[in-house]
mmCIF entry with sequence, helices, sheets and N, C-alpha, C, O atoms, coordinates in Angstrom:
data_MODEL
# 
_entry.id   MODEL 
# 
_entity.id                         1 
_entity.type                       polymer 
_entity.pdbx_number_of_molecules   1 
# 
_entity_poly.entity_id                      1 
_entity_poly.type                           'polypeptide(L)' 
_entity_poly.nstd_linkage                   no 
_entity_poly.nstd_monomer                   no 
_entity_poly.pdbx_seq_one_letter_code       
;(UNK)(UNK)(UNK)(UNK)(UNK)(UNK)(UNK)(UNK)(UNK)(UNK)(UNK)(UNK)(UNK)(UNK)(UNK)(UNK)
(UNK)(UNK)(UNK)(UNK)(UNK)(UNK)(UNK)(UNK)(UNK)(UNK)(UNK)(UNK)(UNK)(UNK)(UNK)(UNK)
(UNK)(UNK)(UNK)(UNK)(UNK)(UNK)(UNK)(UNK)(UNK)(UNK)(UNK)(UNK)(UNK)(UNK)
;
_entity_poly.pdbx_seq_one_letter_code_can   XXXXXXXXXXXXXXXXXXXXXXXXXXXXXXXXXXXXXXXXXXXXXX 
_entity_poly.pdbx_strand_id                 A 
# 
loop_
_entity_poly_seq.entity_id 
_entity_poly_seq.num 
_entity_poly_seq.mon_id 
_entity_poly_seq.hetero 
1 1  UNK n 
1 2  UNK n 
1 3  UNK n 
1 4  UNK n 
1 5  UNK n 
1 6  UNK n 
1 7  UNK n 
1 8  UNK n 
1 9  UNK n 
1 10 UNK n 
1 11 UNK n 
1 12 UNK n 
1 13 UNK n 
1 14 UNK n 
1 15 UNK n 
1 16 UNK n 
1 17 UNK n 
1 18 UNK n 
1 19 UNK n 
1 20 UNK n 
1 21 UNK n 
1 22 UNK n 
1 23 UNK n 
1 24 UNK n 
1 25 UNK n 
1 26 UNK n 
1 27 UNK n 
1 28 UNK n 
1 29 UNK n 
1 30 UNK n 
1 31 UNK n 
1 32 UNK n 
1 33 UNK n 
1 34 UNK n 
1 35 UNK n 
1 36 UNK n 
1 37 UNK n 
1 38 UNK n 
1 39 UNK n 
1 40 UNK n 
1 41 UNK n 
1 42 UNK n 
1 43 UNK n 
1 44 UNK n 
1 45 UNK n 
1 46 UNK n 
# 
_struct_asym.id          A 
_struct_asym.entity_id   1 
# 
loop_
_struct_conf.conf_type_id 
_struct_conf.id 
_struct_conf.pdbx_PDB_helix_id 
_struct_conf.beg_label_comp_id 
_struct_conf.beg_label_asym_id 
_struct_conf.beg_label_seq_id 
_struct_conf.pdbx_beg_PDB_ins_code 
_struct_conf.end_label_comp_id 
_struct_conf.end_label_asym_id 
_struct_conf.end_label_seq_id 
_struct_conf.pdbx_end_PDB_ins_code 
_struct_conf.beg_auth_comp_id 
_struct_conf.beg_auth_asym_id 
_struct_conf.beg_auth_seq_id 
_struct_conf.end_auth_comp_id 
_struct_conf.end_auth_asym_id 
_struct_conf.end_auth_seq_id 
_struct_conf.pdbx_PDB_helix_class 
_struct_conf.details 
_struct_conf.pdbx_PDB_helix_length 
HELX_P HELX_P1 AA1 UNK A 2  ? UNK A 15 ? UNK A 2  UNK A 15 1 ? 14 
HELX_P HELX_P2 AA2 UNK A 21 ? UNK A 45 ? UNK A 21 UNK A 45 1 ? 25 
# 
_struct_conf_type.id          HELX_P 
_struct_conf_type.criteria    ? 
_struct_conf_type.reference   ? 
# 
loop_
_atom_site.group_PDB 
_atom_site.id 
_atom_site.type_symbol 
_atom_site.label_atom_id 
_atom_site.label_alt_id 
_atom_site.label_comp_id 
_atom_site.label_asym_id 
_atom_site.label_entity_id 
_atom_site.label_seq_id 
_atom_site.pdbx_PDB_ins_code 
_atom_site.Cartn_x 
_atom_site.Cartn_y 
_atom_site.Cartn_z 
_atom_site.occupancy 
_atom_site.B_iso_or_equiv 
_atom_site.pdbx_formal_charge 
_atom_site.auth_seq_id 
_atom_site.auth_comp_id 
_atom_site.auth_asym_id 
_atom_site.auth_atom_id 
_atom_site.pdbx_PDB_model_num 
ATOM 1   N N  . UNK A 1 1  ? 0.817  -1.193 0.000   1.00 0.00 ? 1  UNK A N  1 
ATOM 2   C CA . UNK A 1 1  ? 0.000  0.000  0.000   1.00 0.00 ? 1  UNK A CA 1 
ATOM 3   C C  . UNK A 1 1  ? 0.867  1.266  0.000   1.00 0.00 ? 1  UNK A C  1 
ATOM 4   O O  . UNK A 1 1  ? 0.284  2.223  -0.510  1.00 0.00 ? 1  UNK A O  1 
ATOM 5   N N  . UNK A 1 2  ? 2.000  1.497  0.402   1.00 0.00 ? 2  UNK A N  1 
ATOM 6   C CA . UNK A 1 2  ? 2.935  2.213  1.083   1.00 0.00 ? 2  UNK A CA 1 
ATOM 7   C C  . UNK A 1 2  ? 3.422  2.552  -0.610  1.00 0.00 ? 2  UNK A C  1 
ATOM 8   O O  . UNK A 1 2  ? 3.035  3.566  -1.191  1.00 0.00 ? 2  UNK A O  1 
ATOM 9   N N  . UNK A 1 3  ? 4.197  1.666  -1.160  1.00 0.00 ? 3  UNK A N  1 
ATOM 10  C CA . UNK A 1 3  ? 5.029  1.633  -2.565  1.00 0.00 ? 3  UNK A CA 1 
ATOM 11  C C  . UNK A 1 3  ? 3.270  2.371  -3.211  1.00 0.00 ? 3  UNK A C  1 
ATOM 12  O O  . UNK A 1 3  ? 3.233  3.579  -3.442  1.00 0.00 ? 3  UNK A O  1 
ATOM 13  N N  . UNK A 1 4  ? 2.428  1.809  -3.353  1.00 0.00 ? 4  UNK A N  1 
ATOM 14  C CA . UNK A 1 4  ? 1.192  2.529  -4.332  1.00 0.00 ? 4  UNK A CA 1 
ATOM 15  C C  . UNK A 1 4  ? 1.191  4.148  -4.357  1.00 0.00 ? 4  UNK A C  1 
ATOM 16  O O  . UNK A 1 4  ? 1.130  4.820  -5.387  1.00 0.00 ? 4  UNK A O  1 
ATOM 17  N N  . UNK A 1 5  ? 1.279  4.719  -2.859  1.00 0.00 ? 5  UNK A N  1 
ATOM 18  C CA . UNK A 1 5  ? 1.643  6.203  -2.372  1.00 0.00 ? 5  UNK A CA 1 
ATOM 19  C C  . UNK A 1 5  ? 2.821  6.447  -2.716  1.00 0.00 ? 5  UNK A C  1 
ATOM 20  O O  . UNK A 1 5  ? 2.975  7.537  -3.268  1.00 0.00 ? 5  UNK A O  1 
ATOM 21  N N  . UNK A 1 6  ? 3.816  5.741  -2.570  1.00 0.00 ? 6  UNK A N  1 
ATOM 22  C CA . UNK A 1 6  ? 4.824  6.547  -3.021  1.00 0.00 ? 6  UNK A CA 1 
ATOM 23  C C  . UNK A 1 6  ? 4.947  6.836  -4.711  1.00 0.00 ? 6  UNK A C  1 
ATOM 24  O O  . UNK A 1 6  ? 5.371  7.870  -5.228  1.00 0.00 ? 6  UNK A O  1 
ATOM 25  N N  . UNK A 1 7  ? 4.615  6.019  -5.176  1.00 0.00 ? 7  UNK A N  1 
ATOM 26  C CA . UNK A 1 7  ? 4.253  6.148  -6.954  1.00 0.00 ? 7  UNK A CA 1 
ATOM 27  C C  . UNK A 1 7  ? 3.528  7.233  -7.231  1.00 0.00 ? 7  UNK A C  1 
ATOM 28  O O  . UNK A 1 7  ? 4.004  8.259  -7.718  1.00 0.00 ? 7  UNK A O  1 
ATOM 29  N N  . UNK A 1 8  ? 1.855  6.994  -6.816  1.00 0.00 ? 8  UNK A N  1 
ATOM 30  C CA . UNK A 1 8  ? 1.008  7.955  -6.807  1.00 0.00 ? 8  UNK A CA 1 
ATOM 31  C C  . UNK A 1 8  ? 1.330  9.370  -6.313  1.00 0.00 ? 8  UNK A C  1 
ATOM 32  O O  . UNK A 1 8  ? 0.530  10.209 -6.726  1.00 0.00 ? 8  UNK A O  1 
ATOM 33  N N  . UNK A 1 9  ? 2.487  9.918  -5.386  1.00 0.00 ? 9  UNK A N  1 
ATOM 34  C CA . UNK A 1 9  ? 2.618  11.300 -5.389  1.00 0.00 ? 9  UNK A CA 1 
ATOM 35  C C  . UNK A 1 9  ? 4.040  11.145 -6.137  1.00 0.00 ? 9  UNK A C  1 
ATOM 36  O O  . UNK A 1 9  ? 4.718  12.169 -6.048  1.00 0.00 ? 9  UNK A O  1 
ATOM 37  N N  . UNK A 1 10 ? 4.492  10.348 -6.679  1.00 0.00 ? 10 UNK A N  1 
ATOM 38  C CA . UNK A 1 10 ? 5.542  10.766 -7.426  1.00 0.00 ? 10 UNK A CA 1 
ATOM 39  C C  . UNK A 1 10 ? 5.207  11.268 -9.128  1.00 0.00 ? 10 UNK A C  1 
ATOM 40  O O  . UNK A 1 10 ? 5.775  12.045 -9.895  1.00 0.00 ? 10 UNK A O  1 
ATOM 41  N N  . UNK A 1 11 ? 3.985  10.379 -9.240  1.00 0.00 ? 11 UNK A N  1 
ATOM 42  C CA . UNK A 1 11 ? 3.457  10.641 -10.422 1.00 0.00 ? 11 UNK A CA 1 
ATOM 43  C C  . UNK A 1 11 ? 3.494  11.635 -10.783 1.00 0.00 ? 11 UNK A C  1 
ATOM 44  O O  . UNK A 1 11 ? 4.298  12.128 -11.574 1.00 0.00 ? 11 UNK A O  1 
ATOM 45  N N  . UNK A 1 12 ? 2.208  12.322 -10.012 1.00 0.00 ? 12 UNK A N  1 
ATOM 46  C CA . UNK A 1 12 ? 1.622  13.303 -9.418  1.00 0.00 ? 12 UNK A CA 1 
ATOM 47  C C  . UNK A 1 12 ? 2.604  14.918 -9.705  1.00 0.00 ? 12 UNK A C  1 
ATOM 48  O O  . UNK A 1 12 ? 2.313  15.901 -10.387 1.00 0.00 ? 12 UNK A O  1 
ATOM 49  N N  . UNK A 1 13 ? 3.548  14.687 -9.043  1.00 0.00 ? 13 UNK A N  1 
ATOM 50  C CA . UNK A 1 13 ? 4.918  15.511 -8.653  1.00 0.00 ? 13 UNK A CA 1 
ATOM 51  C C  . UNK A 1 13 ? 5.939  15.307 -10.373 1.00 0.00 ? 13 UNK A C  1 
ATOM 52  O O  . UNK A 1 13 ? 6.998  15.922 -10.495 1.00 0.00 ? 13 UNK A O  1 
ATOM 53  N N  . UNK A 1 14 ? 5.632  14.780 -11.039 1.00 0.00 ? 14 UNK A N  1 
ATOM 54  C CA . UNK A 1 14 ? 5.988  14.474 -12.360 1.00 0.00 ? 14 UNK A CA 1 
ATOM 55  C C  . UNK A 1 14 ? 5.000  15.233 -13.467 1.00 0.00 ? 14 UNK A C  1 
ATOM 56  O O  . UNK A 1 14 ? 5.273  16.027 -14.367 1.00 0.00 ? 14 UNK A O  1 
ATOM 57  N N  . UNK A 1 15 ? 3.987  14.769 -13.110 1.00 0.00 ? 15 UNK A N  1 
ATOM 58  C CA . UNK A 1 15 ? 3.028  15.452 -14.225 1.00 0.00 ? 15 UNK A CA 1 
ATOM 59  C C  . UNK A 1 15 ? 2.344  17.167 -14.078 1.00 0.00 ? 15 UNK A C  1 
ATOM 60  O O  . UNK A 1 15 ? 1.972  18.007 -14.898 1.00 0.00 ? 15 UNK A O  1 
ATOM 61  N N  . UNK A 1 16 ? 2.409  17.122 -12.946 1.00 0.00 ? 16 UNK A N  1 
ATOM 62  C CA . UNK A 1 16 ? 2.100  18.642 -12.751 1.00 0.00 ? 16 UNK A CA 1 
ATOM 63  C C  . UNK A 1 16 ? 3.322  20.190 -11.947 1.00 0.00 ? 16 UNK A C  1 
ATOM 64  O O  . UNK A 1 16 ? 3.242  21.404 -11.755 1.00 0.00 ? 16 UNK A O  1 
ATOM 65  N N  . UNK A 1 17 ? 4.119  19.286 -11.778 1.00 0.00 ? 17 UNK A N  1 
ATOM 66  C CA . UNK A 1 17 ? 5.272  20.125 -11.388 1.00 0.00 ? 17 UNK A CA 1 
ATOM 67  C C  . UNK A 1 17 ? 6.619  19.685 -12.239 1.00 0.00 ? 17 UNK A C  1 
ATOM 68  O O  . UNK A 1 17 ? 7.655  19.429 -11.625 1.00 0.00 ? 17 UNK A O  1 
ATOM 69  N N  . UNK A 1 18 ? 6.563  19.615 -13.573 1.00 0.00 ? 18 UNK A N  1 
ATOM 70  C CA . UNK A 1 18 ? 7.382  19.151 -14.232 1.00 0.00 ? 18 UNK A CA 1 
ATOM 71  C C  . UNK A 1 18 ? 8.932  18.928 -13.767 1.00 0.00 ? 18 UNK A C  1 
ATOM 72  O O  . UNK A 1 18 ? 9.938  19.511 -14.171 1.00 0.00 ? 18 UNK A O  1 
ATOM 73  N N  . UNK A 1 19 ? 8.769  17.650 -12.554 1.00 0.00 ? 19 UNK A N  1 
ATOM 74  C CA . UNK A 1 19 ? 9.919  17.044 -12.403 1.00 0.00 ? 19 UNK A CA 1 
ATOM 75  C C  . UNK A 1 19 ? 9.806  16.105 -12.631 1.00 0.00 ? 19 UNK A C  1 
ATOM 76  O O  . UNK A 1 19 ? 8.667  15.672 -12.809 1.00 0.00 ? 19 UNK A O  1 
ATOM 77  N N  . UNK A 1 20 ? 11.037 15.189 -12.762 1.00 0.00 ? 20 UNK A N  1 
ATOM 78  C CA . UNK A 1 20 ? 11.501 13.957 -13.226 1.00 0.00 ? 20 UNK A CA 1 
ATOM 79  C C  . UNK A 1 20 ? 10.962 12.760 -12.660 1.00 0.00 ? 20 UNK A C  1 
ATOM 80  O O  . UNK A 1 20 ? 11.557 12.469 -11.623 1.00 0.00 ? 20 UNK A O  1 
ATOM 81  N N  . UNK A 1 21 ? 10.070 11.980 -12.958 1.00 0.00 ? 21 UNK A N  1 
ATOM 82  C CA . UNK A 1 21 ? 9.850  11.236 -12.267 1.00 0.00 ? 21 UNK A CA 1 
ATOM 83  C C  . UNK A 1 21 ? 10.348 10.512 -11.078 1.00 0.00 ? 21 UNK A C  1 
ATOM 84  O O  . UNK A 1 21 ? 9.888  10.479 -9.937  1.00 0.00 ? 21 UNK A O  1 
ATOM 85  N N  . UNK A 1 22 ? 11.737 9.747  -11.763 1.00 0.00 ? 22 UNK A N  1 
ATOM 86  C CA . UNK A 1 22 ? 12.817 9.191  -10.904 1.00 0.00 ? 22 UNK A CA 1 
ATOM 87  C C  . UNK A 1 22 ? 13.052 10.069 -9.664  1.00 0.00 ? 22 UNK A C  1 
ATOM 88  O O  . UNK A 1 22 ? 12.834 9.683  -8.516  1.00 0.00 ? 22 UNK A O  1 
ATOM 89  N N  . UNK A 1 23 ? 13.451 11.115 -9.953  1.00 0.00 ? 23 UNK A N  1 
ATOM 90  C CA . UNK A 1 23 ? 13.724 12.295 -9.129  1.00 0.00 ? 23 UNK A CA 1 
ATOM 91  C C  . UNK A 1 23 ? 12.664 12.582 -8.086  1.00 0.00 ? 23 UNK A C  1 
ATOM 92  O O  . UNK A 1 23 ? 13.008 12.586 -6.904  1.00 0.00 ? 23 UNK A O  1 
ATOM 93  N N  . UNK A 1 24 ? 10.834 12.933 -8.567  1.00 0.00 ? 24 UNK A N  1 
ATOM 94  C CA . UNK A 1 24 ? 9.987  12.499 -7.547  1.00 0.00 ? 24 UNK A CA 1 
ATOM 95  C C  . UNK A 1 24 ? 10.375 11.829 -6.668  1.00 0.00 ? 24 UNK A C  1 
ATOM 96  O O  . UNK A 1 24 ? 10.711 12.073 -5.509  1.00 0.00 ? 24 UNK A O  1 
ATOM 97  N N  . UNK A 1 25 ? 10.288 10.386 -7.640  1.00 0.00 ? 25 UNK A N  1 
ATOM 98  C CA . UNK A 1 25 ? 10.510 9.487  -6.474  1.00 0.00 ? 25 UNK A CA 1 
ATOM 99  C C  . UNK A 1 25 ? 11.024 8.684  -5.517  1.00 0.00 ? 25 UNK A C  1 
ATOM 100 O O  . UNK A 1 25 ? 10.563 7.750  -4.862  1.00 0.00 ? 25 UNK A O  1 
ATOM 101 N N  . UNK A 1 26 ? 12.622 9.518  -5.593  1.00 0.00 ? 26 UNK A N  1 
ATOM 102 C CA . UNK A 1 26 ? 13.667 9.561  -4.960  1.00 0.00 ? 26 UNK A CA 1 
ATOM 103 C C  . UNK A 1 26 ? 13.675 10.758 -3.383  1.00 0.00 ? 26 UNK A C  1 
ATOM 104 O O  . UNK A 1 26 ? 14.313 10.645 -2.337  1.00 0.00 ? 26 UNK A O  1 
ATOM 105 N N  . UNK A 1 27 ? 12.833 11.673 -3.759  1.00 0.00 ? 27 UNK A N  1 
ATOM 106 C CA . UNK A 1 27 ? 12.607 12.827 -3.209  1.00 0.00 ? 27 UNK A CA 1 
ATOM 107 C C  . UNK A 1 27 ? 11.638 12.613 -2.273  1.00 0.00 ? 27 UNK A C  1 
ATOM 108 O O  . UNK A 1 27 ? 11.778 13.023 -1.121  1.00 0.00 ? 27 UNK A O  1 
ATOM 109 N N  . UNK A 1 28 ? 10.411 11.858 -2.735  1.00 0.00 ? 28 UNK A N  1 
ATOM 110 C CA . UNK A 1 28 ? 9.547  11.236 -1.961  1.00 0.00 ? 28 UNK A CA 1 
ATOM 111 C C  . UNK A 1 28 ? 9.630  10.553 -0.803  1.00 0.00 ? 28 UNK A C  1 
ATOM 112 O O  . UNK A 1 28 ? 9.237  10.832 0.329   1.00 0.00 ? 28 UNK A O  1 
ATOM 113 N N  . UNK A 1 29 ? 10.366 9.337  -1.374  1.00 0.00 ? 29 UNK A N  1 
ATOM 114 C CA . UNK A 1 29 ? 11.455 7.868  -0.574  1.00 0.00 ? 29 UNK A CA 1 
ATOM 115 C C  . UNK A 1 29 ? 12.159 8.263  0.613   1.00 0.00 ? 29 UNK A C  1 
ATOM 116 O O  . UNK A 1 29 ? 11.842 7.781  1.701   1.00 0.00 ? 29 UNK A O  1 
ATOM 117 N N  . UNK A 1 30 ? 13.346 9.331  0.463   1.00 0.00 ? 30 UNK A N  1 
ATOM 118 C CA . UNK A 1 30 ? 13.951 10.070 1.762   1.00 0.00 ? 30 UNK A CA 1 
ATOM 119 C C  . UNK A 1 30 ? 12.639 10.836 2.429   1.00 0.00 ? 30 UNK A C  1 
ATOM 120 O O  . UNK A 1 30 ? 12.383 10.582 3.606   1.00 0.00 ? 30 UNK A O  1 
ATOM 121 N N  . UNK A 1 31 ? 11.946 11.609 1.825   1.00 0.00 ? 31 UNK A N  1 
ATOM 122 C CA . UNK A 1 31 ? 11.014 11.975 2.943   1.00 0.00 ? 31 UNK A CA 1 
ATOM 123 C C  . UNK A 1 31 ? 10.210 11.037 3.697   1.00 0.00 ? 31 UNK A C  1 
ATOM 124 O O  . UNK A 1 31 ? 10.278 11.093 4.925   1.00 0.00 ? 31 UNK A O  1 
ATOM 125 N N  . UNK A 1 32 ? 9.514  10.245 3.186   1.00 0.00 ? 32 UNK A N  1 
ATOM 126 C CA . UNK A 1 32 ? 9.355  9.306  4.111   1.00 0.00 ? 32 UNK A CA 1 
ATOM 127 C C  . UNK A 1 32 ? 10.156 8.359  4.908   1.00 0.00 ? 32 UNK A C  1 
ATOM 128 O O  . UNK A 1 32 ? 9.747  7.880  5.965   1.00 0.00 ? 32 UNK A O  1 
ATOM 129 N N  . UNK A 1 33 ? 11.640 8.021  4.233   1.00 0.00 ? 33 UNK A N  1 
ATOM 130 C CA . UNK A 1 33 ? 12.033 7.331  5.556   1.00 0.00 ? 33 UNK A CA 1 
ATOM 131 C C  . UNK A 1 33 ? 12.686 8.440  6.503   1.00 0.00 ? 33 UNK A C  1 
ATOM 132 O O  . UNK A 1 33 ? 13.076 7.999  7.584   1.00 0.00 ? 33 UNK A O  1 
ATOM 133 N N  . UNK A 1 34 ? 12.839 9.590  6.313   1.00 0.00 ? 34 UNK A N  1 
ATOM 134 C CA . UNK A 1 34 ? 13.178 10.628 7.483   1.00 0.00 ? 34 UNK A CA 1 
ATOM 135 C C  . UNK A 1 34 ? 11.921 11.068 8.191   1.00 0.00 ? 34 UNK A C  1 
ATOM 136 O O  . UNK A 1 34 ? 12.232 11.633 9.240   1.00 0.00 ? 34 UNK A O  1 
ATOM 137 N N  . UNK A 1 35 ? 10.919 11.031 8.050   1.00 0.00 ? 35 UNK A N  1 
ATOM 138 C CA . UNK A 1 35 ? 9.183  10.729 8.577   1.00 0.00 ? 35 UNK A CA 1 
ATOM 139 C C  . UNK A 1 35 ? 9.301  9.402  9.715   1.00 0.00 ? 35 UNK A C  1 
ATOM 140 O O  . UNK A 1 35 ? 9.012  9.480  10.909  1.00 0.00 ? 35 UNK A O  1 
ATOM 141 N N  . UNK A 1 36 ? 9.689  8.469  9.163   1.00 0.00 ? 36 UNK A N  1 
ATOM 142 C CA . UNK A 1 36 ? 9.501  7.014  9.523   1.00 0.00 ? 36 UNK A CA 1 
ATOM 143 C C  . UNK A 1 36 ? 10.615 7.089  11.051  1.00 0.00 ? 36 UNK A C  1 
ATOM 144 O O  . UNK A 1 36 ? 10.417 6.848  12.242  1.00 0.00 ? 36 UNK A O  1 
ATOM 145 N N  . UNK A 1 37 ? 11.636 7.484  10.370  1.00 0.00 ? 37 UNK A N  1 
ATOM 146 C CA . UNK A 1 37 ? 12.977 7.588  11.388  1.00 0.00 ? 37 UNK A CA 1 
ATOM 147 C C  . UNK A 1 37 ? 12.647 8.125  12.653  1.00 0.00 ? 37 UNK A C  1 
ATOM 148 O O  . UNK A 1 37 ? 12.898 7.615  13.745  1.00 0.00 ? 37 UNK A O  1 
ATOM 149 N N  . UNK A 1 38 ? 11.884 9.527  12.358  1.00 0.00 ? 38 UNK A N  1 
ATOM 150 C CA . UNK A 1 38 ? 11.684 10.390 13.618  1.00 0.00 ? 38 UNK A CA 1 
ATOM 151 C C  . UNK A 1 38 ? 10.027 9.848  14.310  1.00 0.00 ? 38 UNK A C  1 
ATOM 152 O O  . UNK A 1 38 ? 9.762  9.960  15.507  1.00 0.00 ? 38 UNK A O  1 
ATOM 153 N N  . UNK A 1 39 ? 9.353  9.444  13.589  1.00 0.00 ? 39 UNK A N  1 
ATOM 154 C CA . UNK A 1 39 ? 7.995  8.743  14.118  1.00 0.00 ? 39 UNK A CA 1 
ATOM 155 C C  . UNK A 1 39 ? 9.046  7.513  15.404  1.00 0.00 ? 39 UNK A C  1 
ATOM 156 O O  . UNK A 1 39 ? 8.864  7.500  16.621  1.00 0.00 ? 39 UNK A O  1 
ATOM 157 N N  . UNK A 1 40 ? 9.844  6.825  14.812  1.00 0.00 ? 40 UNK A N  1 
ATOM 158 C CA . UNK A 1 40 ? 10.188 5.527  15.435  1.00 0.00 ? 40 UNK A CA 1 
ATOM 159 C C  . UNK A 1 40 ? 11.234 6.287  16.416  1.00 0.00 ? 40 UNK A C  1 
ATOM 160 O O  . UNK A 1 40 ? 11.443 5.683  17.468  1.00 0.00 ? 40 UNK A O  1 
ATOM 161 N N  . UNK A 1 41 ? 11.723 7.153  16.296  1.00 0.00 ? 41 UNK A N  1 
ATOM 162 C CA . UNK A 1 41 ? 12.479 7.415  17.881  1.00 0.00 ? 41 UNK A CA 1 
ATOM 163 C C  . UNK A 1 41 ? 11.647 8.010  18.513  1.00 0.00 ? 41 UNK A C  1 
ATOM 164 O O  . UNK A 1 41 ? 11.664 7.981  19.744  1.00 0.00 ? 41 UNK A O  1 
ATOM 165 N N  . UNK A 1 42 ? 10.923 8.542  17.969  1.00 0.00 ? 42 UNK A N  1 
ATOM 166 C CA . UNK A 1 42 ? 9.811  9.757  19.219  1.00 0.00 ? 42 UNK A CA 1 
ATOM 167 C C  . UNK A 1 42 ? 8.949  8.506  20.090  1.00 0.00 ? 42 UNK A C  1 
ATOM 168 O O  . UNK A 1 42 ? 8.855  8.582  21.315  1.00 0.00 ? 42 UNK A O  1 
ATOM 169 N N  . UNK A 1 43 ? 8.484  7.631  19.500  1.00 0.00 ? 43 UNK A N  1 
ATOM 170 C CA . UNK A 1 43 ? 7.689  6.498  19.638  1.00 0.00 ? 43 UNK A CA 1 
ATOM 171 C C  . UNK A 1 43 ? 8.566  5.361  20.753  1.00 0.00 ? 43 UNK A C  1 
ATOM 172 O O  . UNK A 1 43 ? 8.061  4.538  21.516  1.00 0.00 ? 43 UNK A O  1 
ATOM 173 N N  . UNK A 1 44 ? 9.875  5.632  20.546  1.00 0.00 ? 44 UNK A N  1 
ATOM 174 C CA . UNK A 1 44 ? 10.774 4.729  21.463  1.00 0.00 ? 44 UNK A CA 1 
ATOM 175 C C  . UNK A 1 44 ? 11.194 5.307  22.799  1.00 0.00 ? 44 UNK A C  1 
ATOM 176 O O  . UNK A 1 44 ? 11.646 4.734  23.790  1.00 0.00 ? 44 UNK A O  1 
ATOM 177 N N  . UNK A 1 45 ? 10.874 6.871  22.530  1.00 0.00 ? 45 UNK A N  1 
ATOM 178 C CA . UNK A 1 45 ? 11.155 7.662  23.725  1.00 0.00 ? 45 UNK A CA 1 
ATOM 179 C C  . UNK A 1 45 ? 10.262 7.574  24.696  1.00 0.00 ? 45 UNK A C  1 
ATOM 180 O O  . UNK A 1 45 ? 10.448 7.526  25.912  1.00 0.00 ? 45 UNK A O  1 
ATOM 181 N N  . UNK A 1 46 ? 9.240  7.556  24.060  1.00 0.00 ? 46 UNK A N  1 
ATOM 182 C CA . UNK A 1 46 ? 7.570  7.958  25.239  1.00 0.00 ? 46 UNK A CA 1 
ATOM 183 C C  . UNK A 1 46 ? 7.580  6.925  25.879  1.00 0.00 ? 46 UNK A C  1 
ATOM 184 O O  . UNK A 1 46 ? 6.724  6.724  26.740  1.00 0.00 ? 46 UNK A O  1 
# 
């Protein structure tokens, strides 16, 4: 489900903000695992 979202706003981020797809969805990928990273330490702290 996760990979479907990351496609779908990379698309997205391709067709209407004329960037590179790849590039989307390279751009995408680090934002979510730097999302993921700080969800999972904040989550390990509490």
């Amino acid at each position: 489900m996760i990979a479907v979202e990351l496609v779908t706003l990379a698309r997205i981020r391709w067709r209407f903000f004329g960037t590179g797809f790849l590039r989307s969805f390279v751009a995408i990928a680090i934002g979510g695992a730097i999302i993921t990273s700080v969800s999972a330490t904040l989550g390990a702290i509490s």
